[in-house]
VOPAGU-2260 file (C-alpha; in pm, 1 decimal, decimal comma):
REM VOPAGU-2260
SITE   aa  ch    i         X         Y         Z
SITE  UNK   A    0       0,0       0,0       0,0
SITE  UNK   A    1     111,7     362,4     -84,6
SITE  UNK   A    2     280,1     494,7     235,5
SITE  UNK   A    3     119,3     821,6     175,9
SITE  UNK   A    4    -263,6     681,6     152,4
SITE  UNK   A    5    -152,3     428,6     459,2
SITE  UNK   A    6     -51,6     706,8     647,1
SITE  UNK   A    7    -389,9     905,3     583,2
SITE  UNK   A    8    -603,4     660,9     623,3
SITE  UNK   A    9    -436,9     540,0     953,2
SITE  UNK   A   10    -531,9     887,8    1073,5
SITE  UNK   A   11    -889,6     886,0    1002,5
SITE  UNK   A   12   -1044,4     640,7     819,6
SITE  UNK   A   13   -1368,2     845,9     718,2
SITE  UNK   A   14   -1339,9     883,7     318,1
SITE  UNK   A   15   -1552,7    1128,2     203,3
SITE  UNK   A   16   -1760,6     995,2     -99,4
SITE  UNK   A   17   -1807,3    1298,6    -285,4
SITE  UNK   A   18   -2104,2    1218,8    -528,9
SITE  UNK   A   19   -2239,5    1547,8    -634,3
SITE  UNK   A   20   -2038,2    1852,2    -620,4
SITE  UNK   A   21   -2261,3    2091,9    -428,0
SITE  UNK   A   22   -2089,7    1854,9    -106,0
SITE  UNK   A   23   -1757,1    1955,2    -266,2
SITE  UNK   A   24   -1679,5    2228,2     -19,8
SITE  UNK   A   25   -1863,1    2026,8     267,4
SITE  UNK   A   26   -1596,3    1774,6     191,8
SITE  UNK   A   27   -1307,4    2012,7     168,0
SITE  UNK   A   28   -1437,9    2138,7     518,3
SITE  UNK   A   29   -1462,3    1852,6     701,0
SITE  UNK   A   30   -1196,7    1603,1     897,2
SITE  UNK   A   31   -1167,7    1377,1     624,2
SITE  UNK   A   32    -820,0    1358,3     467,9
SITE  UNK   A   33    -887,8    1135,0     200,1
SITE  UNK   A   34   -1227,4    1246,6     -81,9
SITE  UNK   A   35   -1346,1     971,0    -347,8
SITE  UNK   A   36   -1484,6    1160,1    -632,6
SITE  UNK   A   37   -1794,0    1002,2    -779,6
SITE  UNK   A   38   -1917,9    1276,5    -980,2
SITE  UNK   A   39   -1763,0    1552,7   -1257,3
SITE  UNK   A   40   -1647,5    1546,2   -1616,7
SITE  UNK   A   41   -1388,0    1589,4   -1875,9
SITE  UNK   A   42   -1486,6    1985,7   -1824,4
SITE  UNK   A   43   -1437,6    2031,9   -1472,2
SITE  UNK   A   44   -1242,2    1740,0   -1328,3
SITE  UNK   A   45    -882,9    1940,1   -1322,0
SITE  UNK   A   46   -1037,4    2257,5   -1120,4
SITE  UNK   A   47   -1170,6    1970,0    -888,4
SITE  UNK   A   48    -868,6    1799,3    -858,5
SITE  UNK   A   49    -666,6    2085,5    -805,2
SITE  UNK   A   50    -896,9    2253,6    -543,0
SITE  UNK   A   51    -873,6    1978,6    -360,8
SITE  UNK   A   52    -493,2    1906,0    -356,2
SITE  UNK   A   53    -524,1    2313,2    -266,1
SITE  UNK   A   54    -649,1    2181,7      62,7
SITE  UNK   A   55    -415,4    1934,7     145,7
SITE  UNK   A   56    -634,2    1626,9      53,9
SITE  UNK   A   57    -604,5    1328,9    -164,7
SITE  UNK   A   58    -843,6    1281,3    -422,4
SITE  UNK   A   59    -885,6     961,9    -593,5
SITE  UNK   A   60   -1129,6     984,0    -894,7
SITE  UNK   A   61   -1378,5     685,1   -1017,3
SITE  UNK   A   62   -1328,7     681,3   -1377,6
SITE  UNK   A   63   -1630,9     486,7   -1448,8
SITE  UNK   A   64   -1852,1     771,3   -1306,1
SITE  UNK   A   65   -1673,8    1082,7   -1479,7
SITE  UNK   A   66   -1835,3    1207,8   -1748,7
SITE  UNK   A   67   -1644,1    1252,3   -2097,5
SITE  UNK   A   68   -1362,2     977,8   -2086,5
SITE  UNK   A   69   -1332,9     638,7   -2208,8
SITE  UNK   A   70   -1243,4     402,5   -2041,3
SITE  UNK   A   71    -914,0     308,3   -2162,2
SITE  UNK   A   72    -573,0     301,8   -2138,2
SITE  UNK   A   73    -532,6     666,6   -2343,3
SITE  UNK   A   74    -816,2     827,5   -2109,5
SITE  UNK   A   75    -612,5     722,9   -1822,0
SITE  UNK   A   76    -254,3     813,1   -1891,7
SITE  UNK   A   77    -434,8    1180,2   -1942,1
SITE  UNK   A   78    -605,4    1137,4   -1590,2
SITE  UNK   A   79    -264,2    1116,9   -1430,5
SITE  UNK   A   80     -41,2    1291,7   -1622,6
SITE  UNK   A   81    -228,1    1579,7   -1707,3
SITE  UNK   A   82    -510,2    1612,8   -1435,1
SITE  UNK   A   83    -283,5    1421,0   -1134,0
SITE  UNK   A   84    -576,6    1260,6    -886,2
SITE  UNK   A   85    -379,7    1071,9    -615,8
SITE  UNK   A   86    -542,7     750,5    -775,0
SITE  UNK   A   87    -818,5     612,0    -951,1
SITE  UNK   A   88   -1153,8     382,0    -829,7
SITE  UNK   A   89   -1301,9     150,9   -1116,8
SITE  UNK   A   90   -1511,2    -161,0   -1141,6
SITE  UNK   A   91   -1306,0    -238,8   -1454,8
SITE  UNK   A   92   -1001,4    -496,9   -1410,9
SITE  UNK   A   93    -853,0    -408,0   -1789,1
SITE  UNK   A   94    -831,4     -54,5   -1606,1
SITE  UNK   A   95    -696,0    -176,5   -1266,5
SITE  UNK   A   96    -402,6    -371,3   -1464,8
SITE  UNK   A   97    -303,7     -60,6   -1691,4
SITE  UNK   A   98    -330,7     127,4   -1383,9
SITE  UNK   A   99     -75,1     -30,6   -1203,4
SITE  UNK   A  100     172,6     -73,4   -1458,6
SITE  UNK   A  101     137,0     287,3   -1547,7
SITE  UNK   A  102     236,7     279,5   -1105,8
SITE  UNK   A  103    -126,4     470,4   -1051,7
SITE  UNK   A  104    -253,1     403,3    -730,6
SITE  UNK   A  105    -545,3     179,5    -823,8
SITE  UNK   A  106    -895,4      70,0    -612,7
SITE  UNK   A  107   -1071,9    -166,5    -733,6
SITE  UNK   A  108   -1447,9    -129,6    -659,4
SITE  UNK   A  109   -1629,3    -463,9    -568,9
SITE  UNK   A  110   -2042,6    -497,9    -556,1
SITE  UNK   A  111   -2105,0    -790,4    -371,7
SITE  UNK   A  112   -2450,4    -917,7    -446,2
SITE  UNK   A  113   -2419,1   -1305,6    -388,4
SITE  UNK   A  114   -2160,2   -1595,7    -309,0
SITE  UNK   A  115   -2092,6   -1656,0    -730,9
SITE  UNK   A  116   -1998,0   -1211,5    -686,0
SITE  UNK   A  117   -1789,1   -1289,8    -409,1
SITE  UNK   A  118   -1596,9   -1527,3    -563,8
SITE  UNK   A  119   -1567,0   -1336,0    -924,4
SITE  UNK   A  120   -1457,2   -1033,1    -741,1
SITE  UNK   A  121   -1157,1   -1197,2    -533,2
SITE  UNK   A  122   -1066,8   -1402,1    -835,5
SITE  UNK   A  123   -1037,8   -1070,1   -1016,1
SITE  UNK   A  124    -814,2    -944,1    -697,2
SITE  UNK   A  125    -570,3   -1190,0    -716,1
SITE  UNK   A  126    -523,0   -1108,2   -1130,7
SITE  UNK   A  127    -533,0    -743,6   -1096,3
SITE  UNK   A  128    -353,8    -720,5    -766,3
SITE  UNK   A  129    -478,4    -358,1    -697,7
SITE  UNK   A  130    -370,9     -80,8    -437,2
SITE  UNK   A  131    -706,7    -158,0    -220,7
SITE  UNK   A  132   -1059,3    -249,0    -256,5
SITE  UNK   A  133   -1366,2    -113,7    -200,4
SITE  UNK   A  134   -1639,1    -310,3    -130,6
SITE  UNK   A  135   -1990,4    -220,0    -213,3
SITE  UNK   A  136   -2189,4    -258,5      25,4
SITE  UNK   A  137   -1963,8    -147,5     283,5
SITE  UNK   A  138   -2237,1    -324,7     595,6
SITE  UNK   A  139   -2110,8    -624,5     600,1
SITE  UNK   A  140   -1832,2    -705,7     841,7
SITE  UNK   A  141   -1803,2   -1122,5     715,6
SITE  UNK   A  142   -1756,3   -1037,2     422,1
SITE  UNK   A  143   -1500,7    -778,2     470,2
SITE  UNK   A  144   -1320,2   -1016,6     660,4
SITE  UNK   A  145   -1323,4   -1302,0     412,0
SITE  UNK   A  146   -1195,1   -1063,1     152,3
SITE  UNK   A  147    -888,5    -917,9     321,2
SITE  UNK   A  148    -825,7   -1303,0     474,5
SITE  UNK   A  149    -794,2   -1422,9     151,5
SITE  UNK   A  150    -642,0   -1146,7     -24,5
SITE  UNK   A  151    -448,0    -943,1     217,9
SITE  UNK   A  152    -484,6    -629,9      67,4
SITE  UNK   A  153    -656,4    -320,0     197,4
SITE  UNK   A  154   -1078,8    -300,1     227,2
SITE  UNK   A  155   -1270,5      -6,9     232,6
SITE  UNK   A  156   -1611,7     -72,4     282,4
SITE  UNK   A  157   -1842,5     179,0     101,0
SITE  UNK   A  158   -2219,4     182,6      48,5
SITE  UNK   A  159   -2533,6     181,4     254,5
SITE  UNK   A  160   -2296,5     299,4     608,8
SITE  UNK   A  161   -2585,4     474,2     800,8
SITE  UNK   A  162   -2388,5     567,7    1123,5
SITE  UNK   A  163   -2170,4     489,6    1376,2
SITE  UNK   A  164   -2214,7     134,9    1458,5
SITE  UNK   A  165   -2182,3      36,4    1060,7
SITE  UNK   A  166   -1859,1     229,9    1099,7
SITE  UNK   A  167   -1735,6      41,8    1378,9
SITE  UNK   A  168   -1816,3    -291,0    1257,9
SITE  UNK   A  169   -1673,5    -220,8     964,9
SITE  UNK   A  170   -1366,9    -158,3    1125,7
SITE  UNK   A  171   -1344,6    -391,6    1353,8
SITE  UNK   A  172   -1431,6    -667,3    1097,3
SITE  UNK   A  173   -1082,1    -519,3     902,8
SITE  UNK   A  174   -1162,3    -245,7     688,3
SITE  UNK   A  175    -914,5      17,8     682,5
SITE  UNK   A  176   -1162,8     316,9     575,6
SITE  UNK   A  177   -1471,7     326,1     493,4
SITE  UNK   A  178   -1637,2     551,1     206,4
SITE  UNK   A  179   -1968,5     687,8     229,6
SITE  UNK   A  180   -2115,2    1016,5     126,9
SITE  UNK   A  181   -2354,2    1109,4     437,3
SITE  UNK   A  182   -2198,7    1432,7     533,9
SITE  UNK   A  183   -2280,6    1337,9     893,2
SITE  UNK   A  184   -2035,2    1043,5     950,9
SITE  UNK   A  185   -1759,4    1269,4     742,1
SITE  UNK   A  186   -1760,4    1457,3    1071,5
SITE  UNK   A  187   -1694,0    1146,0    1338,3
């Protein structure tokens, strides 16, 4: 794991899931150290970047959910050479792959919806060997704790975390953050 995103989530592990921009400033304001942008386009996704890296956060952007870019290897060498996110969040394991041997700090996003998605998604771990994953939904401590068990790389559970006991479970069960975009638990 990046020493830089180990050290920031070490000191709080609240990421704030930034999923429409009028929360951008909310974000900025708040404890968090860490924003996952889930929102923005080819037209405003530098200015976003850079106002947040203007506040001493990191900023990792999910590809899949800005507007404008393909989603390939071309869109992404733009992302972080011309635009500079700490990282990147995608469902995609073509994306997750070019990411890291372009050395982007990658997250690979997980939904877990059943045992056969379970299965598919840590299979697709141990290929793509990302930075940390993010498992969607984030409220469910077994299964955080099967997934780093048998993976041993970082969780952040993300999705459906409603307040503070789903935050504490979730760590306790091993996550390392957790990701959610209620701008009430940005402020534990």
């Amino acid at each position: 794991m990046d020493k830089r995103f180990k050290h920031r989530i070490e000191d709080n592990p609240i990421i704030a899931a930034v999923n429409n921009l009028e929360k951008l400033d909310f974000a900025i304001k708040s404890p968090c150290e860490i924003i996952f942008l889930l929102t923005g386009s080819i037209f405003n996704l530098k200015e976003i970047v850079d106002k947040v890296k203007k506040a001493d956060m990191d900023i990792y952007a999910h590809i899949d959910l800005i507007d404008g870019f393909s989603r390939d290897t071309v869109a992404l060498k733009y992302i972080s050479q011309k635009i500079k996110p700490d990282g990147i969040i995608t469902t995609k394991s073509n994306l997750i792959k070019k990411a890291k041997s372009m050395n982007i700090f990658a997250i690979q996003r997980l939904f877990m919806l059943d045992s056969l998605s379970l299965e598919t998604g840590i299979n697709s771990v141990y290929s793509t060997r990302p930075d940390a994953i993010e498992i969607m939904p984030g409220i469910m401590p077994k299964i955080i704790k099967k997934v780093y068990s048998r993976t041993k790389i970082p969780v952040i559970a993300g999705g459906l975390i409603s307040d503070k006991e789903d935050v504490i479970q979730c760590l306790k069960a091993g996550a390392v953050g957790i990701s959610t975009s209620k701008k009430e638990i940005w402020e534990m």
